[in-house]
C-alpha positions as CSV (number, residue, x, y, z in Angstrom):
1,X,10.3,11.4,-7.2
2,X,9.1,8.1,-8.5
3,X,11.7,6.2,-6.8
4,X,10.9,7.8,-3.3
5,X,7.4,6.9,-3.5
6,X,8.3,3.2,-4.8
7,X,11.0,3.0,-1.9
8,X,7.8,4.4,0.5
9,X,5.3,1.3,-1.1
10,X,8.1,-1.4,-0.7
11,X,8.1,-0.1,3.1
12,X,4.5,-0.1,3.4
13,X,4.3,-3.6,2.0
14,X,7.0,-4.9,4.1
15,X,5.0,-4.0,7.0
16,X,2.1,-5.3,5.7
17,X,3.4,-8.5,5.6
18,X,5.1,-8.2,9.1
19,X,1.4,-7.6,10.2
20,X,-0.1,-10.3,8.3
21,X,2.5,-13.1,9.3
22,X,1.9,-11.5,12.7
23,X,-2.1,-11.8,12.9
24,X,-1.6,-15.1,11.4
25,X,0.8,-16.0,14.5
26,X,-2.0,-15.0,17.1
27,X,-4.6,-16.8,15.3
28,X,-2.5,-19.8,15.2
29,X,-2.2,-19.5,19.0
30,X,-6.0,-18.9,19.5
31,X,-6.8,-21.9,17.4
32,X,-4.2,-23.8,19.0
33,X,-6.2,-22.7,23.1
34,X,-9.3,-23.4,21.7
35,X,-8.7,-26.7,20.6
36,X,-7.3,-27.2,23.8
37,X,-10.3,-26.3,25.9
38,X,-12.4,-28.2,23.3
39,X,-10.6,-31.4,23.6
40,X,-10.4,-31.0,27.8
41,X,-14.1,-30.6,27.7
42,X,-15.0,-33.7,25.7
43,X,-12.4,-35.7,28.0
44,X,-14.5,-34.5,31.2
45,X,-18.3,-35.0,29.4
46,X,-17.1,-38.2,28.6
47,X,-16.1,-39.1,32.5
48,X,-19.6,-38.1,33.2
């Protein structure tokens, strides 16, 4: 009984952590636009 429900936590944690490096993947990406579109703006308010 105690080993099923440890086997269940391991799962649960495993997909915690798929979820976490996963969120952490998109926000990486987000960042990554965004500084983007920050540093495109400053290059065209500059040309102004």
């Amino acid at each position: 009984m105690i080993e099923q429900l440890a086997i269940y936590a391991q799962i649960i944690i495993a997909i915690g952590v798929v979820m976490v490096v996963w969120q952490l993947e998109k926000a990486g990406r987000l960042l990554k636009m965004m500084s983007q579109f920050l540093a495109e703006a400053v290059e065209e308010h500059d040309k102004v």
